[in-house]
Residue, then its C-alpha position, 0 to 999 in steps of 0.5 A: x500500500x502507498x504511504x502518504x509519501x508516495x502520493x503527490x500533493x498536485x494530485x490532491x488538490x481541488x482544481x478550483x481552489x487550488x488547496x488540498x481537497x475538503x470533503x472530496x466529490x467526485x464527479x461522472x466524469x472522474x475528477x474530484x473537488x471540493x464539495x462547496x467548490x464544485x457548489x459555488x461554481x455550479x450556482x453561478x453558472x447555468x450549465x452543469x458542467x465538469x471545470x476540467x474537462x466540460x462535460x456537460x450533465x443534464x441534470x444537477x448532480x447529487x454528490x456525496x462525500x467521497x470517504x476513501x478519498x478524503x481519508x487519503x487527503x487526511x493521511x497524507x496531511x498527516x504524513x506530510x506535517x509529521x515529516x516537515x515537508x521534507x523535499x523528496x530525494x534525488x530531485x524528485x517531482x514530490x511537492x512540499x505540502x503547504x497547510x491550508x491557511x486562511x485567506x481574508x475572508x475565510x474562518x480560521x482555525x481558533x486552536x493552531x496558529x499555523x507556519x509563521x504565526x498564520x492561522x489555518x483554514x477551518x475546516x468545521x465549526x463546533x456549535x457546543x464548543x463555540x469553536x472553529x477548527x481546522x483538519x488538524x484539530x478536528x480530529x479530537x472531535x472525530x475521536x472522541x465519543x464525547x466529543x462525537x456528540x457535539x454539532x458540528x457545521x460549515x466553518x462560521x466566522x462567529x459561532x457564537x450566534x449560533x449558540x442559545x446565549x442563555x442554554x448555551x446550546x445550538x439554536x436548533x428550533x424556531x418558535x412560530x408564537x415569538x418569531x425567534x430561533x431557541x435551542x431545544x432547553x428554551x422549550x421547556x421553559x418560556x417557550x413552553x407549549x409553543x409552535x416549534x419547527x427546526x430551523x431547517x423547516x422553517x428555513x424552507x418555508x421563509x425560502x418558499x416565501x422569498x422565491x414568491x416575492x422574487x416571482x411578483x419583483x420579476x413580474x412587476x419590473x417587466x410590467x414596468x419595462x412594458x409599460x416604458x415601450x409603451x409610453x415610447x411607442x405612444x410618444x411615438x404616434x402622438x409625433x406622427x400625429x402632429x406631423x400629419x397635422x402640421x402637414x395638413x395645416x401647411x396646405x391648407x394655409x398655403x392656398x390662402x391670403x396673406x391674412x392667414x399666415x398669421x393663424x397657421x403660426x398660431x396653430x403650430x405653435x400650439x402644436x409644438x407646444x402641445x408636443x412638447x408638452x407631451x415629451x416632457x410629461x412622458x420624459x417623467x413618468x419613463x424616468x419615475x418607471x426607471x427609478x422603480x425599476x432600481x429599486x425593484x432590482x436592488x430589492x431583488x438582488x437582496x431577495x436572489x442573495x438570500x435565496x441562496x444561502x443556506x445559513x437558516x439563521x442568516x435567512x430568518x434573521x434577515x428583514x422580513x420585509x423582503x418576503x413581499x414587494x415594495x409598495x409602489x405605484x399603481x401603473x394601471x390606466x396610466x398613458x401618453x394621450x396620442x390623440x392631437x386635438x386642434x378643435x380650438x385653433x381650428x374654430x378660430x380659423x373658421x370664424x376668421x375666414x369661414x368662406x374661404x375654409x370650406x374644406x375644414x369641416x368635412x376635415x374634422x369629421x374625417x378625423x373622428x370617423x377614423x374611430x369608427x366602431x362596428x355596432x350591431x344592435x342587442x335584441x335582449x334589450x329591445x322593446x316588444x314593438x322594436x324589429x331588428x333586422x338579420x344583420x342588426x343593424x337597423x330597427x323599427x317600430x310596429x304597431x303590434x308588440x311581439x310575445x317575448x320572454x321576460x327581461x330585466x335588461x329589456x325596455x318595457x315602455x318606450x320603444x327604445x334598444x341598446x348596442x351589444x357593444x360598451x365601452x370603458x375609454x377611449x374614443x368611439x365613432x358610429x353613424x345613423x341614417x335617420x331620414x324618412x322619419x318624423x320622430x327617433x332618438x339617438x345617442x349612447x346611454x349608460x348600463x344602469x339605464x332605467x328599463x323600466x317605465x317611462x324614460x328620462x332623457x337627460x345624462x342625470x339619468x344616464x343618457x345623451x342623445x339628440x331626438x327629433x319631434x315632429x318632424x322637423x324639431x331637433x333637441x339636445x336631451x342635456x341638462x336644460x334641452x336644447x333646440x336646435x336650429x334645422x340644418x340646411x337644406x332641412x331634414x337631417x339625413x344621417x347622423x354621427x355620434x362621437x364618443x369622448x369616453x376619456x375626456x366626458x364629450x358626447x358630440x352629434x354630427x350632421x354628416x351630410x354637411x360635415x357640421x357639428x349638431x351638439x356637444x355634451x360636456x362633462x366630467x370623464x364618463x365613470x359606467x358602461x356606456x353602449x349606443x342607444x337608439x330609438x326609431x319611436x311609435x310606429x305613428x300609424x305608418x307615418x314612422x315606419x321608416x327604419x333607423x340604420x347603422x350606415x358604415x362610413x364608407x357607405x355615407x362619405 
């Protein structure tokens, strides 16, 4: 059998560490390490391969001490120090054994003091002695029966910590009642009758919570990164828009005289600002974004940190707090408005020079029927009396009520019928041929509507529509109802309504004229709002004729 003298120090030693091999595994492929070498290395990478050689494994694998090799390394320690390191003769390639010392950092051995008065690298830690120890030195606790019984664990720099300071035993248990570590003594006396569990449970548990919590910090700083491109993006579209309306306004005024060069200037200094605006606005909440992200990133790299340690008491002792995300703010609804809206300097434009502006009204109408919606009519909610068409998109009126299952979303008086569609926000567009007729309603009315029983029309009551009475009167149902002036050359044929949801607007539109009817101004809508229509009484046949939903391209 080799000696201990036999054997090179070079081929003993940890390829990683470089020192003689602590708690030997052995790898598939046949080399060997140290145990928590082969560890550290393998949690910082994300391959599970050999250092040496790189063969990769599919899985992580579990190792276990190698006994044979580690009573090898533990002899020829021996053999080396108990010879002085002698060079071997003739020159030979055998290495002098240098003992492990303890770099900064490291534990250190509490007995010896090493070559030179340098302390050695301990190898394990005594929690009843409250010692660290090196190879050397460990060796009593190896022998001796007494000492067999004591706890030993990876060398901790003060095992001091991980004695109960009253008992002086290891803090082994966790008491769920006082949230605190306790030795096995502390249970039989003011922890008495408390929920216990071993600190390895418990460590468990608490590691259970933070990979939690580094799930929602993950998540919640993509919802952010997310909502960043978002921003951009909408930055983005609200620039093209004013470029397309800067364009546009350039034309326009280019054909004018001399009178309007002046209010083009105006309007694209508003533009601009308004842009600038925008950027500005969107320039902070990308910045506020970003400075959550920072926190979230530190926060979770203090969750990453204690999600791989092993040291329960470190972890449980570590700030609760990090079990659950920061508060931060609500992101939710929170965005860079794209619509550019030049109403105001675009009346300007038609009170200064409105005959020779005839080309923006149509204009304005185009650039709100871009928000066009598909509205197909719900017959749950239509009255006995009302007929919907195969394709839902017209209604009227008969005389005779039709035999219809019982609905609380149905209108059981006044002949009235709401669009499946709703909306929440945003901006909506839909248009209705009204001609032929001498009474109907139209508009958009709010889901909590009252069914039932004669209707209030008014938006107290969760409806805005403009209705014609007569044949020939147009009211706005707002507050106080508003006449309004017949449009030329007389009856209106189709009209389009355009839903503000956002900004609390409900306006009206004679199409064939491109001109604004009415408009409904108020605070941003709160409920569900979907389109309302009705084509009134039948009138004996002198109001039969239907109400259509007429698509854009089909009108203009």
């Amino acid at each position: 059998m080799a000696s201990g003298a036999d054997i090179r120090e070079d081929q003993l030693q940890c390829p990683i560490c470089l020192h003689l091999l602590a708690d030997p595994v052995t790898t598939a492929c046949g080399h060997n390490y140290c145990q928590a070498c082969l560890g550290v290395y393998w949690d910082k990478t994300p391959l599970w391969r050999c250092p040496l050689c790189k063969e990769a494994f599919a899985r992580r694998p579990t190792l276990r001490i190698n006994t044979t090799l580690r009573d090898v390394v533990e002899l020829f320690r021996r053999s080396a120090m108990a010879t002085n390191a002698d060079p071997a003769p003739d020159g030979a390639a055998a290495h002098t054994l240098h003992p492990p010392v303890a770099a900064p950092g490291e534990v250190a051995c509490d007995v010896c003091s090493g070559d030179g008065g340098r302390r050695l690298r301990a190898l394990k830690s005594c929690l009843d002695c409250g010692t660290s120890f090196c190879a050397l030195h460990l060796e009593l606790h190896q022998r001796a029966p007494k000492l067999q019984r004591h706890t030993l664990t990876e060398p901790l720099q003060n095992p001091e910590e991980r004695v109960c300071q009253k008992h002086r035993r290891p803090l082994e248990l966790f008491c769920r009642d006082d949230l605190t570590c306790v030795c096995e003594f502390c249970t039989e006396g003011e922890h008495k009758n408390h929920n216990m569990v071993p600190l390895e449970e418990e460590g468990k548990d608490r590691k259970a919570k933070l990979g939690k919590t580094q799930a929602e910090l993950l998540e919640m700083i993509l919802d952010r990164l997310d909502k960043i491109s978002e921003i951009k993006h909408s930055v983005e579209l609200r620039k093209k828009s004013t470029e397309e309306e800067l364009a546009a306004s350039a034309q326009l005024c280019e054909s004018l005289m001399r009178s309007v060069e002046r209010s083009r200037e105006e309007l694209e200094e508003e533009l601009k600002e308004a842009q600038a605006a925008a950027e500005r606005n969107a320039e902070e909440l990308v910045q506020e974004l970003q400075q959550e992200i920072t926190c979230l990133k530190t926060r979770s790299t203090d969750t990453v940190h204690l999600l791989h340690t092993e040291d329960s008491l470190h972890l449980l002792q570590a700030d609760p707090a990090l079990c659950h995300p920061p508060e931060t703010r609500s992101w939710v609804g929170v965005q860079v408005d794209t619509h550019v809206c030049v109403d105001a300097a675009v009346c300007k434009l038609e009170e200064t020079l409105r005959t020779q502006l005839q080309m923006i009204p149509d204009r304005k109408l185009r650039r709100i029927q871009q928000y066009e919606v598909d509205v197909t009519l719900d017959p749950i909610t239509a009255h006995p009396k009302l007929l919907l068409s195969a394709d839902r998109r017209e209604v009227w009126c008969v005389d005779k009520p039709q035999k219809l299952p019982p609905s609380p979303l149905r209108f059981d008086c006044c002949a009235c019928v709401l669009a499946t569609q709703r909306f929440t926000s945003g901006r909506h567009y839909f248009q209705v041929r009204v001609g032929g007729k001498t009474g109907w309603g139209v508009g958009v009315a709010s889901e909590g509507l009252n069914r039932k029983g004669e209707l209030s029309v008014s938006p107290e009551d969760g409806l805005w529509a403009l209705v014609m009475r007569g044949g020939a009167e147009y009211w706005a149902a707002d507050h106080t109802p508003q006449l309004l002036a017949p449009p030329p050359p007389g009856e209106l044929q189709t009209v389009g309504v355009f839903l503000d949801y956002d900004g609390g607007r409900v306006s009206f539109y004679d199409v064939d004229h491109a001109s604004l009817l009415y408009t409904f101004r108020g605070p941003a809508f709160t409920q569900r709002l979907h389109p309302f229509l009705s084509p009134y009484n039948n009138d004996g046949g002198r109001n039969a004729a239907p109400l259509v939903i007429s698509p854009v391209n089909q009108t203009t």
